[in-house]
KEZABA-529821 format. One record per atom (N, C-alpha, C, CB): atom name; x, y, z. Coordinates in nm, 3 decimals. Glycine has a CB too. Example, Ala and Ser with C-alpha at 12.3 -4.5 7.8 and 13.67 -1.06 7.14 Angstrom:
- N_1.319_-0.569_0.780
- CA_1.230_-0.450_0.780
- C_1.320_-0.330_0.780
- CB_1.131_-0.447_0.905
- N_1.285_-0.225_0.708
- CA_1.367_-0.106_0.714
- C_1.290_0.003_0.787
- CB_1.408_-0.060_0.572
This chain:
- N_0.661_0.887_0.970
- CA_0.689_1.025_0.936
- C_0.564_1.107_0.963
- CB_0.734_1.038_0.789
- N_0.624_1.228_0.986
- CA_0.455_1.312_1.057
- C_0.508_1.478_1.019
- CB_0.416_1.285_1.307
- N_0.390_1.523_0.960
- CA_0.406_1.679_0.904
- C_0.483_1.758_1.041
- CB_0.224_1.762_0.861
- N_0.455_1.701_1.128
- CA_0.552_1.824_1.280
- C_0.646_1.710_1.383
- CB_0.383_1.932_1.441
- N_0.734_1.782_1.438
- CA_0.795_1.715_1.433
- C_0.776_1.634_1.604
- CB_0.910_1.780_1.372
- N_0.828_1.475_1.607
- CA_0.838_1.377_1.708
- C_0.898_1.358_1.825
- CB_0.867_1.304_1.670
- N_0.899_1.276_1.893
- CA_1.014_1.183_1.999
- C_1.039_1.088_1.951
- CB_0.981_1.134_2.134
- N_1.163_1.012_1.884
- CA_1.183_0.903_1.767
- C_1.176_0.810_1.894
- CB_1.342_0.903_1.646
- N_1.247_0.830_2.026
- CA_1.240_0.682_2.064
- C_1.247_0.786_2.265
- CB_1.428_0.532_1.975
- N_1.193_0.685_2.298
- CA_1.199_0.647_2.482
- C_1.206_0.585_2.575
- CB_1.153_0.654_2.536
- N_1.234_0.568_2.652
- CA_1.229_0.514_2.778
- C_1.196_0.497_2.884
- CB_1.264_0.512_2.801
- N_1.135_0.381_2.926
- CA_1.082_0.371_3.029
- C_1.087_0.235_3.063
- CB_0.969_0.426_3.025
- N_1.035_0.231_3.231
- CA_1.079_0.101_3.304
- C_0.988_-0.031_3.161
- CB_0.989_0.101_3.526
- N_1.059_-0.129_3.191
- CA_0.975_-0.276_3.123
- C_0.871_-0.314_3.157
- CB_1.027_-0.397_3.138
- N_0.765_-0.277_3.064
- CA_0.644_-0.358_3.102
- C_0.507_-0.223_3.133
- CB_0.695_-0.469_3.267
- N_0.639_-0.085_3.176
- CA_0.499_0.026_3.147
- C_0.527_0.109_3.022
- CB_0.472_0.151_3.284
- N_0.385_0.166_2.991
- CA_0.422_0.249_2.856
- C_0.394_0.403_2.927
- CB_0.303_0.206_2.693
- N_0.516_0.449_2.863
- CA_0.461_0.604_2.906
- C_0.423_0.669_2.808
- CB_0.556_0.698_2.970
- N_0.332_0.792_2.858
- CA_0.290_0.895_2.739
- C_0.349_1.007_2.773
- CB_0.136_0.925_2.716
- N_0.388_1.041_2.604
- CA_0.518_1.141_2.608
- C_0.397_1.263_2.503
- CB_0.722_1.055_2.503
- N_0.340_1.390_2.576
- CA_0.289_1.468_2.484
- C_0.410_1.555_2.370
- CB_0.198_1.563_2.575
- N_0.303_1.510_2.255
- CA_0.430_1.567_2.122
- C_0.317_1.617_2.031
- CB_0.555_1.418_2.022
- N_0.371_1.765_2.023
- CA_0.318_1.914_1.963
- C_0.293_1.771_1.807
- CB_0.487_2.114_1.947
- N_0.155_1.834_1.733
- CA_0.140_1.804_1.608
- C_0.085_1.682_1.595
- CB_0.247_1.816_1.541
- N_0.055_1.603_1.717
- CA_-0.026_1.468_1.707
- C_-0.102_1.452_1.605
- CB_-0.110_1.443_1.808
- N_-0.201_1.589_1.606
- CA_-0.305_1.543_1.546
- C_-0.290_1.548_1.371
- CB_-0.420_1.626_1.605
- N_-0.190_1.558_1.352
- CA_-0.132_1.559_1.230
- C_-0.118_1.437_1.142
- CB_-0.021_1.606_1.248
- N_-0.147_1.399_1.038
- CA_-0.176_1.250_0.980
- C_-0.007_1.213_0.966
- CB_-0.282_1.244_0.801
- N_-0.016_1.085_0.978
- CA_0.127_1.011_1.010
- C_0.128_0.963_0.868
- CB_0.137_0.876_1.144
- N_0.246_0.929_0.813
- CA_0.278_0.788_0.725
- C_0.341_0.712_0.790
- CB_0.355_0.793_0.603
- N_0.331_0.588_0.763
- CA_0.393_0.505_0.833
- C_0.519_0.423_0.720
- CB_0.272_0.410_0.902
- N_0.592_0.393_0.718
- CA_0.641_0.276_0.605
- C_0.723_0.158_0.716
- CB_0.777_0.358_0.459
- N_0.662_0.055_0.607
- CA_0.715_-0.102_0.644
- C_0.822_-0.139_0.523
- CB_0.567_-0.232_0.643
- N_0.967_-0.147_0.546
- CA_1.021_-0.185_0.453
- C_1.120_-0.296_0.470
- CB_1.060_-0.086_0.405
- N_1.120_-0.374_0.365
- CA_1.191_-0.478_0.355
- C_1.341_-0.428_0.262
- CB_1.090_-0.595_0.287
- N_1.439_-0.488_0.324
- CA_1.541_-0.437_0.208
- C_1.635_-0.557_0.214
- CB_1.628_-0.274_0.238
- N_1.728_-0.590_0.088
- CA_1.796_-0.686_0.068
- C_1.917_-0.623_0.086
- CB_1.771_-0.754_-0.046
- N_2.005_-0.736_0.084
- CA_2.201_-0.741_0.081
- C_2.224_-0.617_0.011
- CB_2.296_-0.891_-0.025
- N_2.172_-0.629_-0.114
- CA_2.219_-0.520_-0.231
- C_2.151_-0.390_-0.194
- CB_2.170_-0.564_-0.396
- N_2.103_-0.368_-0.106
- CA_2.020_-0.205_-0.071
- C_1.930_-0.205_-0.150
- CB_2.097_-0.057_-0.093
- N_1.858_-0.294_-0.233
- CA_1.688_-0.251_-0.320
- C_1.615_-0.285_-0.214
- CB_1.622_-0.350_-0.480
- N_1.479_-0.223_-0.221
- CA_1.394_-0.229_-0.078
- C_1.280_-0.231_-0.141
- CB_1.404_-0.105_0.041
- N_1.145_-0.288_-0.094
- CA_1.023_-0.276_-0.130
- C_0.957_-0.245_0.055
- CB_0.970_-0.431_-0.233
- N_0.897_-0.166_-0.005
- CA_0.836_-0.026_0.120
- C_0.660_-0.072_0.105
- CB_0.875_0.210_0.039
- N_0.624_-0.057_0.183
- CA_0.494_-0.012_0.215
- C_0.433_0.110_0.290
- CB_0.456_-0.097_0.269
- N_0.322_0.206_0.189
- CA_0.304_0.290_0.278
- C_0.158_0.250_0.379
- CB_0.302_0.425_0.199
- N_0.148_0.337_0.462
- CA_0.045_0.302_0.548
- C_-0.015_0.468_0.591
- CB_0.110_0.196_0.685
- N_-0.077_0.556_0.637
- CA_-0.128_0.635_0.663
- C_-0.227_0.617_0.817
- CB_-0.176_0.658_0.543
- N_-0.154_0.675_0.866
- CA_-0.218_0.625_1.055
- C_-0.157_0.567_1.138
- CB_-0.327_0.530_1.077
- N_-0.234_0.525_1.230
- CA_-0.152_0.434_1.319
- C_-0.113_0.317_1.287
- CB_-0.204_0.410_1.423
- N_-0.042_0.214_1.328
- CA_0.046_0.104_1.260
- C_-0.024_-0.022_1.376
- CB_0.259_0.142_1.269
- N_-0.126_-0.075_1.351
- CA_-0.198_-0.211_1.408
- C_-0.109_-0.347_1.394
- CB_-0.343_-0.239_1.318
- N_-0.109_-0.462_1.486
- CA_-0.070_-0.608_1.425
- C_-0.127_-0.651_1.320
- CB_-0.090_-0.712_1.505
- N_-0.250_-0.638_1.280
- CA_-0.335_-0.634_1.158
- C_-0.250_-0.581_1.022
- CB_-0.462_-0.532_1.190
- N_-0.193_-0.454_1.049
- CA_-0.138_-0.413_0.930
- C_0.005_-0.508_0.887
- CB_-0.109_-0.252_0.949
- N_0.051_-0.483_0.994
- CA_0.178_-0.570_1.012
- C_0.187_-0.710_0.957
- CB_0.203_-0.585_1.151
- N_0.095_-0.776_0.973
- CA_0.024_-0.927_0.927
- C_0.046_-0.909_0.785
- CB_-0.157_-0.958_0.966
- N_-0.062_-0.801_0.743
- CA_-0.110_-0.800_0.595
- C_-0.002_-0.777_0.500
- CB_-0.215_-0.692_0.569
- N_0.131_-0.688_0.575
- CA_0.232_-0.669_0.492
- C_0.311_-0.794_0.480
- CB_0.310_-0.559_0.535
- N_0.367_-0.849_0.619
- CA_0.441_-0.958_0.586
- C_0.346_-1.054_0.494
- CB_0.494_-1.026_0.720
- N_0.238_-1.052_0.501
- CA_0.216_-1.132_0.419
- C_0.207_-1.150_0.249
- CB_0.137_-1.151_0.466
- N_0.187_-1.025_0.192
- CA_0.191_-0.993_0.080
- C_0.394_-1.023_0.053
- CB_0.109_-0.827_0.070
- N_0.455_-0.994_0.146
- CA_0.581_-1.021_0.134
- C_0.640_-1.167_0.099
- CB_0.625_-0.978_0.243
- N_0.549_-1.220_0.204
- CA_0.598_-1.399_0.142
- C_0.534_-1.448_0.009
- CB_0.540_-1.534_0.259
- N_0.459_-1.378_-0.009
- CA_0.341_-1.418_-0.142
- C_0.470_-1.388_-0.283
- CB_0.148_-1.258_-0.151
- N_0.606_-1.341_-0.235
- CA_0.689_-1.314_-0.348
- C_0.762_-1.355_-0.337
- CB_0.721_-1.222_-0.386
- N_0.793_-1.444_-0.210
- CA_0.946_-1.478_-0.167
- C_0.988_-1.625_-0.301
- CB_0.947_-1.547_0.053
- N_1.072_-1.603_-0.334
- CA_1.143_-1.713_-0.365
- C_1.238_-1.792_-0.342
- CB_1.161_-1.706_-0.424
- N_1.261_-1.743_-0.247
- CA_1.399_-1.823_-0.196
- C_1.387_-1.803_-0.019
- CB_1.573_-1.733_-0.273
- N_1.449_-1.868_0.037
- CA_1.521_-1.816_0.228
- C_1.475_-1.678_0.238
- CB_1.737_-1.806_0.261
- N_1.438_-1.617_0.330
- CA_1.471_-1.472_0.336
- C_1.471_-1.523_0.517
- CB_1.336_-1.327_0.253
- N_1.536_-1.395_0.588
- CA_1.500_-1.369_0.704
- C_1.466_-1.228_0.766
- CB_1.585_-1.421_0.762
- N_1.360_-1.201_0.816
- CA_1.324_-1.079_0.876
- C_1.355_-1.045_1.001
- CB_1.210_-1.065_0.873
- N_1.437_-0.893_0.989
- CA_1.478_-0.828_1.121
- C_1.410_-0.766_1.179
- CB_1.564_-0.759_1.124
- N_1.352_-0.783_1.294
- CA_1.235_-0.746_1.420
- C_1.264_-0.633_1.519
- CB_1.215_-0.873_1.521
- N_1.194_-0.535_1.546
- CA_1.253_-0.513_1.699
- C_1.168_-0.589_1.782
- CB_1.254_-0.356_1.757
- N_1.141_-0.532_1.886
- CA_1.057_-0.580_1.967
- C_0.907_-0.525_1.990
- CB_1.123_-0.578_2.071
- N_0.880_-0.417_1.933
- CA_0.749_-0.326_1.956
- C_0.650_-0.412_1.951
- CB_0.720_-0.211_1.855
- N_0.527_-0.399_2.015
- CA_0.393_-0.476_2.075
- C_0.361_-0.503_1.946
- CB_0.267_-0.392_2.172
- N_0.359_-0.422_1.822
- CA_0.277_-0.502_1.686
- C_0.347_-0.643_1.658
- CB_0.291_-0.402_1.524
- N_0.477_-0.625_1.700
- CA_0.593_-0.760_1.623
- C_0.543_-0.863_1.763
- CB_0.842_-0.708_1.614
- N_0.516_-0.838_1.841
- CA_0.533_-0.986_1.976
- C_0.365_-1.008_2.060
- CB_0.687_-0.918_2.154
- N_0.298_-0.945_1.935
- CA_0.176_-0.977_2.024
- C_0.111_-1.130_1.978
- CB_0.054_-0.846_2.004
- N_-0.045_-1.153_2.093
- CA_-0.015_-1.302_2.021
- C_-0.066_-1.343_1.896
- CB_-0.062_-1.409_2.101
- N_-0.137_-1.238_1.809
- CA_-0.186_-1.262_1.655
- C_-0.067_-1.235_1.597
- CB_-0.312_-1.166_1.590
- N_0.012_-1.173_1.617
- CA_0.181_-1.186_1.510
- C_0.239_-1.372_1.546
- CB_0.363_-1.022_1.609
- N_0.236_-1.363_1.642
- CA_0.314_-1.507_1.678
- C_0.274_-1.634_1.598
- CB_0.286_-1.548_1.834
- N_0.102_-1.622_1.643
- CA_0.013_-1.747_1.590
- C_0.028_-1.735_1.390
- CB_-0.195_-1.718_1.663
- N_0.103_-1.601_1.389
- CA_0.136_-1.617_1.210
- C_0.221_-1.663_1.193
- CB_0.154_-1.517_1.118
- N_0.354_-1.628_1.286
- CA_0.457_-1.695_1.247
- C_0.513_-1.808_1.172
- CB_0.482_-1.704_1.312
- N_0.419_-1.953_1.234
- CA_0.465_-2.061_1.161
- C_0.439_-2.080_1.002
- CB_0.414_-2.166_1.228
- N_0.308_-2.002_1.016
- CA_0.267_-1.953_0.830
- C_0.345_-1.946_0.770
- CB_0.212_-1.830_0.781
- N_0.415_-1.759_0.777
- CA_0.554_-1.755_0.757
- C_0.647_-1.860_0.756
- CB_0.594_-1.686_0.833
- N_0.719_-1.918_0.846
- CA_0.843_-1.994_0.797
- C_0.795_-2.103_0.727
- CB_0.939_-2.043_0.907
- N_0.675_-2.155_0.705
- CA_0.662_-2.251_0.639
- C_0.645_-2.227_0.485
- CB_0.569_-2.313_0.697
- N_0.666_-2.042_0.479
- CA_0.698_-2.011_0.339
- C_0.812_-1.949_0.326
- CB_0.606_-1.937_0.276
- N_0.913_-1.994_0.389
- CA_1.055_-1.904_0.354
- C_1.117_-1.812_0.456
- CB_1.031_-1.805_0.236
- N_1.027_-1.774_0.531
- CA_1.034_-1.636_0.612
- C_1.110_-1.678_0.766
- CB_0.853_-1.563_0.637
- N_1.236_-1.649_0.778
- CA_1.325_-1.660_0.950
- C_1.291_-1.535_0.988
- CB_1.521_-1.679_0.964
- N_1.186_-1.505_1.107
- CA_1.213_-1.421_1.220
- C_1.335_-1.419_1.279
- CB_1.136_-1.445_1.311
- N_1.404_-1.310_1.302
- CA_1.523_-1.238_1.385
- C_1.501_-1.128_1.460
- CB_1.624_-1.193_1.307
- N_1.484_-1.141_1.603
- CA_1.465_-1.029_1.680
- C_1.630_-1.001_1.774
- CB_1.316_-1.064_1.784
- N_1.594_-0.835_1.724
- CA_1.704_-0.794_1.760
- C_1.681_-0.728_1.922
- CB_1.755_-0.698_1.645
- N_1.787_-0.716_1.999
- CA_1.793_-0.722_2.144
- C_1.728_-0.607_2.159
- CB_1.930_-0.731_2.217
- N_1.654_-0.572_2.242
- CA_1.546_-0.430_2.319
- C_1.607_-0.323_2.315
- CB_1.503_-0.432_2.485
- N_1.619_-0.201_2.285
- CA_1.697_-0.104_2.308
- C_1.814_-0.069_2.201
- CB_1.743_-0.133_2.431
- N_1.830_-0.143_2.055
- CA_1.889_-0.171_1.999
- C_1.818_-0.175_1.859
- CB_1.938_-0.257_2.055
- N_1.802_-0.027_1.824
- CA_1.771_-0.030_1.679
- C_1.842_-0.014_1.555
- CB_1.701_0.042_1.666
- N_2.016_0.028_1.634
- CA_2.110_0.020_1.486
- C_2.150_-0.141_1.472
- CB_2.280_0.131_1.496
- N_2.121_-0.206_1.510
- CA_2.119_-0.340_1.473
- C_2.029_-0.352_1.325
- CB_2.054_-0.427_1.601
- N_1.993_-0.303_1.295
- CA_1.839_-0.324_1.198
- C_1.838_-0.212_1.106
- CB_1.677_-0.316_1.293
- N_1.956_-0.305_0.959
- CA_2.014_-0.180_0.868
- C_1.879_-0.122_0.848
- CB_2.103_-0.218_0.708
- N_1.759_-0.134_0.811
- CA_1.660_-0.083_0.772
- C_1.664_0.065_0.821
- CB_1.554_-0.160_0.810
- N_1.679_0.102_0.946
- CA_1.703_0.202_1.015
- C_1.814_0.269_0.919
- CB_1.738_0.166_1.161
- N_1.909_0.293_0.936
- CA_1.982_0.356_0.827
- C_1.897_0.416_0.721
- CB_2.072_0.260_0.766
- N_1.873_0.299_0.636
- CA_1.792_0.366_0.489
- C_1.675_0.447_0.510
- CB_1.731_0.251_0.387
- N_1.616_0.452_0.628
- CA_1.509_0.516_0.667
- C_1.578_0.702_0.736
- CB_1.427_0.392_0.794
- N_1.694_0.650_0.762
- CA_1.757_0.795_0.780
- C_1.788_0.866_0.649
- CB_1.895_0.788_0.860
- N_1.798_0.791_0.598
- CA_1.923_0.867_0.457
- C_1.754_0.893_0.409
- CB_2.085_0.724_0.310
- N_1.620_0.814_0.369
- CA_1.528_0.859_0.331
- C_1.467_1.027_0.366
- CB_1.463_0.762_0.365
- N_1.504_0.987_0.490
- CA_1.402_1.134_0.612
- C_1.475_1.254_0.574
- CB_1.423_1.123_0.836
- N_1.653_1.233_0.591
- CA_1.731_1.339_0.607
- C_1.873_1.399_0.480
- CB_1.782_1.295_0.745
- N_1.835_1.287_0.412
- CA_1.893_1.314_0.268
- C_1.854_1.338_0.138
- CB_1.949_1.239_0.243
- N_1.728_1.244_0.140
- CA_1.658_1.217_-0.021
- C_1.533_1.349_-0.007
- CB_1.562_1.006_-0.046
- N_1.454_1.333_0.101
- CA_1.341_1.414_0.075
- C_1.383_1.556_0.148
- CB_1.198_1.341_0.134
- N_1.339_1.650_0.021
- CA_1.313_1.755_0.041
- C_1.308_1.842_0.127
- CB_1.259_1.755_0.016
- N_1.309_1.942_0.196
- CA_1.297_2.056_0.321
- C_1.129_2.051_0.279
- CB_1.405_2.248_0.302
- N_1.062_2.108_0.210
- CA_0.935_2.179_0.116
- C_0.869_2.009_0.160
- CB_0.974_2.244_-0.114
- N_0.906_1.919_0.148
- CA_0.817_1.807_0.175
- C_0.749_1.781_0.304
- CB_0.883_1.702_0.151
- N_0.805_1.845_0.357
- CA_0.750_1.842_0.549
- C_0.643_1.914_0.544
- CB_0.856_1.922_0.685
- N_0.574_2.012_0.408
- CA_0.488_2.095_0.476
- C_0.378_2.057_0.445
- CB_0.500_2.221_0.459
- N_0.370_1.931_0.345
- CA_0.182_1.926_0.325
- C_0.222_1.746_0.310
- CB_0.074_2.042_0.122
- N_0.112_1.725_0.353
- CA_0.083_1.542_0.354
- C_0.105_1.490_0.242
- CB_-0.066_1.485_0.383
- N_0.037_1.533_0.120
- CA_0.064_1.469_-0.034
- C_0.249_1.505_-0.032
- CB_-0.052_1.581_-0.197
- N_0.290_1.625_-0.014
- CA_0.407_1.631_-0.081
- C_0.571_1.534_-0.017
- CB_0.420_1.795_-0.083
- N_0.490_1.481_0.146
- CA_0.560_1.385_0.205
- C_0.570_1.297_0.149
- CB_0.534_1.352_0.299
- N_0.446_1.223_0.137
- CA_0.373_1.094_0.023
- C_0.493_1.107_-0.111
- CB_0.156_1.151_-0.054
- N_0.423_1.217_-0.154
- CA_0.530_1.201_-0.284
- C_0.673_1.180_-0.295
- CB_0.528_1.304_-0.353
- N_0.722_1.252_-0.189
- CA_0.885_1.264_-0.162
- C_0.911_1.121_-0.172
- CB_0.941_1.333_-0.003
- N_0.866_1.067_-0.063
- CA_0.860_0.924_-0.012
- C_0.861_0.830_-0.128
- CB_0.733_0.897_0.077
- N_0.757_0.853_-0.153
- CA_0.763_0.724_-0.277
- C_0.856_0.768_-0.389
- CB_0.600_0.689_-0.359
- N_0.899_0.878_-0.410
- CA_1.019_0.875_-0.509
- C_1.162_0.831_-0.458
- CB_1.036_1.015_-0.565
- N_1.158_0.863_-0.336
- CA_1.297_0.811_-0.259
- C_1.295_0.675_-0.271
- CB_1.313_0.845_-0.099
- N_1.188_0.599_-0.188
- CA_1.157_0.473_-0.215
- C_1.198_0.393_-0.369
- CB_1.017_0.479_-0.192
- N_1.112_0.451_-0.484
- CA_1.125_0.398_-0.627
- C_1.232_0.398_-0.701
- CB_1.052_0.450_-0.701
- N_1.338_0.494_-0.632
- CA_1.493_0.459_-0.720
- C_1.531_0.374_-0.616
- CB_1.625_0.598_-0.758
- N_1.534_0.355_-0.517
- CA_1.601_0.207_-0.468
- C_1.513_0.105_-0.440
- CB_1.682_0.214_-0.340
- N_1.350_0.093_-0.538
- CA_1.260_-0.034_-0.522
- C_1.130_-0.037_-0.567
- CB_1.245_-0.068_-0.395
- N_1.069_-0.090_-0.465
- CA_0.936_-0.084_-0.536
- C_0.825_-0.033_-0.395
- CB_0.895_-0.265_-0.617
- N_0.751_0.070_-0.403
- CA_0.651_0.120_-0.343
- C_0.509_0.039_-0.361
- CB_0.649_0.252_-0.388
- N_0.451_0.027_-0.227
- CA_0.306_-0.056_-0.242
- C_0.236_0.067_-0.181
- CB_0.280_-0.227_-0.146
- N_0.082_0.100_-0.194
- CA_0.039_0.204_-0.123
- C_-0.112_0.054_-0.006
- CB_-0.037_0.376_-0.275
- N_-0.087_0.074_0.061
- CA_-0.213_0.008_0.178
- C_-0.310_0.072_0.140
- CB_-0.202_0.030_0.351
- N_-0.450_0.002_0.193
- CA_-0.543_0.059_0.170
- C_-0.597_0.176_0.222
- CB_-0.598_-0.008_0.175
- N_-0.526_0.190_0.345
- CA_-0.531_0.370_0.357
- C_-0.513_0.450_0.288
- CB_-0.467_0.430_0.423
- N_-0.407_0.435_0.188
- CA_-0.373_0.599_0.148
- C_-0.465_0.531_-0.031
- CB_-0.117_0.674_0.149
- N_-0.552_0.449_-0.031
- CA_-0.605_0.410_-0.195
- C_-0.729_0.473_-0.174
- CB_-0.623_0.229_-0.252
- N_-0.774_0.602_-0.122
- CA_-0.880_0.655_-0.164
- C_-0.915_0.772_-0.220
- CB_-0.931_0.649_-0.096
């Protein structure tokens, strides 16, 4: 999520990345990583910035650190999920519970998460929340906290 507004998704040939200029870059991002179950409760992570394999790591990992049972995680394909420090974690993961599921390229309503991240953007939060960074933050984590539990990363803990 970003105070102005994006290009949610693009295209281009396999294997190049294009750059798409979008008004408000320089505008601080949130990012959220969320996990959600059968029953729609979700535990979210926020992040503030750009979104590294590093971060990605640190979340799934705090994630298995709770798992109690099977779970399996739905993937797309983006460079943080298939690079080779995500991979070399992988077996970590399943050897605590955790099934990777990657869903086919080009194909993000596969991945209810998407949904709840709409109904978040375009139902729960506010018009007035788009205009200042804290009041996104806030929106967010209240949308988040009636259907779960909010973690804040160490970005936004200062």
């Amino acid at each position: 999520m970003t105070l102005r507004g994006v290009v949610p998704y693009g295209w281009q040939p396999i294997g190049q990345r294009g750059l798409v200029p979008v008004s408000g870059s320089s505008y601080p991002s949130l990012q959220l990583f969320g996990f959600e179950r059968p029953d729609g409760s979700v535990r979210c992570y926020f992040h503030k910035g750009r979104v590294s394999t590093d971060n990605v790591i640190d979340v799934i990992d705090h994630f298995v650190s709770y798992l109690r049972r099977p779970a399996t995680l739905v993937l797309d394909n983006a460079s943080v999920h298939t690079s080779g420090k995500f991979k070399a974690r992988m077996e970590y993961w399943e050897n605590r519970g955790l099934s990777i599921y990657r869903i086919p390229p080009y194909s993000p309503e596969l991945n209810l998460i998407e949904r709840f991240w709409q109904k978040l953007k375009y139902q729960w939060m506010p018009t007035a929340a788009w205009d200042e960074f804290a009041d996104m933050l806030d929106a967010a984590i209240g949308g988040i906290e009636e259907q779960g539990r909010a973690y804040l990363m160490p970005s936004l803990q200062d």
